[in-house]
C-alpha positions, 0 to 999 in steps of 0.5 A: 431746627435752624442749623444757625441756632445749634451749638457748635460742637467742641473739637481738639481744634477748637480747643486749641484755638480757645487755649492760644487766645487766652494765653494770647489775651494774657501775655498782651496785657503783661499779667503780674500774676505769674501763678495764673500763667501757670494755672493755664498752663497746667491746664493745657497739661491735663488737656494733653496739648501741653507735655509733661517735659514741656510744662516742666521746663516751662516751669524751670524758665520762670523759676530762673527768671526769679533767681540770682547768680547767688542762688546757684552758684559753687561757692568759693571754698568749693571751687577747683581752681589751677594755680598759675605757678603749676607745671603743665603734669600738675596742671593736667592732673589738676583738671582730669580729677576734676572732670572739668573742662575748664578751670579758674587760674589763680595767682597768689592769693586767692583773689587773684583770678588770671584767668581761666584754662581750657583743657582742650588747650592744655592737651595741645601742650602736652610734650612742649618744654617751654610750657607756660600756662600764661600762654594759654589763658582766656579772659574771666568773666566778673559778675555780681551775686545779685544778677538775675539768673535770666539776663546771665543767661543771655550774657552767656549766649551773646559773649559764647561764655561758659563760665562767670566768676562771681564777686562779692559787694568788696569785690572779693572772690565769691564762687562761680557759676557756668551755663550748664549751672542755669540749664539745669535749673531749667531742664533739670539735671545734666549728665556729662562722660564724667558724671555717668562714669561717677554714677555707677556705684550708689555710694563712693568714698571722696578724697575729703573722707566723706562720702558721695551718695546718690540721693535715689539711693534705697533707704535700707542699703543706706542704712546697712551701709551707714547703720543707722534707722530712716524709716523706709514708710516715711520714704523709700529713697535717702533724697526723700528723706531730706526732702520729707524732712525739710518739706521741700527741695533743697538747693545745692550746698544747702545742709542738713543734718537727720540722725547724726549724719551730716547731707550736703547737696551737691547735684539738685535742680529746682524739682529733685535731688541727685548727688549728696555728700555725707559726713558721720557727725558721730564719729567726730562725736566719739573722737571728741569724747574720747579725747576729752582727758587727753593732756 
């Protein structure tokens, strides 16, 4: 037999070449189709050349180039902010509650952003009388509702930014949203010292009264605990509960209620939830009706 005429056998090599020079082929004509990018990429996947991490941010990064600042960011009543007339005590406090490494500073109204303050500068402060938190602040960054996810994103590299506060079309204070915010819609969930020291415990009762639970919390402690009836074969987490219930992920702040009890979230990334907030709607249902002869 003529070696010339023999088919050449398929080796991982091969493979590989074959793989790049259709990913090559589609990013040279600039393909519109975003899900055929992604059918090519899954499988590579199943070909083991791409990991299932990879892949996943992969994902992430063209999900966020389809986002806006609006999609993600902390809205306005959800803020933790500094005022700027707090004594430096108040303003530690302020910030070591919040877990946060820098925070808003506002002037007299709500509207009124001075600035923003890093607790790394407040530390420095400690011990001085003639404290003033003007001293200490950093220029605030205003963007848009509307900005693409993708172009903040290299705002914030190219300026070293950390933080933007987000505005409406009136220009009025918005919410605000940092880069770890658009990293984890990338890379998934980040966990700080603060997070992880959150963490332990499956449920914790906030200082608004109501209470903070891990979403990969099992469905029958949140039951006893909450006494009420999520049938554990629907799902066997109180995240996939909602997610059951809604029939996809929710993003963070969206709400909803399921038997009486209101879920806000509150850490979720593009592929699963972490943190809820749970109000028990029927207890203000019971309040209410027992108030209802009251004069």
């Amino acid at each position: 037999m003529d070696p010339s005429s023999t088919p050449a056998r398929a080796t991982p090599g091969n493979k590989l070449n074959l793989l790049i020079d259709r990913l090559s082929a589609m990013l040279l004509r600039e393909p519109d189709d975003r899900s055929e990018l992604l059918q090519l990429l899954h499988g590579a996947h199943e070909r083991n050349l791409v990991d299932a991490e990879a892949l996943a941010i992969i994902e992430g990064a063209i999900t966020v180039s389809e986002m806006t600042v609006r999609d993600i960011m902390v809205p306005r009543q959800q803020m933790h902010t500094i005022s700027a007339g707090q004594p430096l005590p108040q303003t530690i406090r302020k910030v070591i509650d919040s877990g946060h490494s820098r925070l808003p500073v506002i002037g007299e109204d709500e509207d009124d952003v001075r600035g923003i303050v890093l607790a790394k500068d407040l530390l420095r402060s400690i011990g001085n009388s003639n404290f003033r938190l003007e001293d200490w602040l950093r220029p605030a960054m205003f963007i848009p509702e509307s900005k693409p996810l993708n172009v903040l994103l290299r705002e914030f590299r190219i300026s070293h930014t950390h933080m933007a506060l987000v505005i409406d079309e009136f220009g009025a204070l918005a919410g605000m949203v940092t880069i770890e915010d658009v990293l984890e819609e990338i890379v998934g969930e980040i966990e700080d010292e603060h997070d992880q020291a959150q963490s332990d415990a499956d449920i914790q009762l906030d200082a608004s009264g109501r209470y903070r639970v891990k979403a990969q919390m099992p469905v029958g402690p949140f039951n006893a605990a909450f006494d009420c009836d999520f049938d554990e074969q629907v799902a066997h987490t109180v995240g996939g509960q909602i997610v059951h219930y809604l029939g996809r992920v929710p993003r963070r702040n969206e709400s909803v209620e399921l038997n009486g009890l209101l879920f806000r979230v509150v850490r979720a990334d593009n592929r699963r939830l972490y943190t809820l907030m749970v109000e028990d709607l029927r207890h203000q249902t019971e309040a209410e009706s027992t108030g209802d002869g009251a004069i």
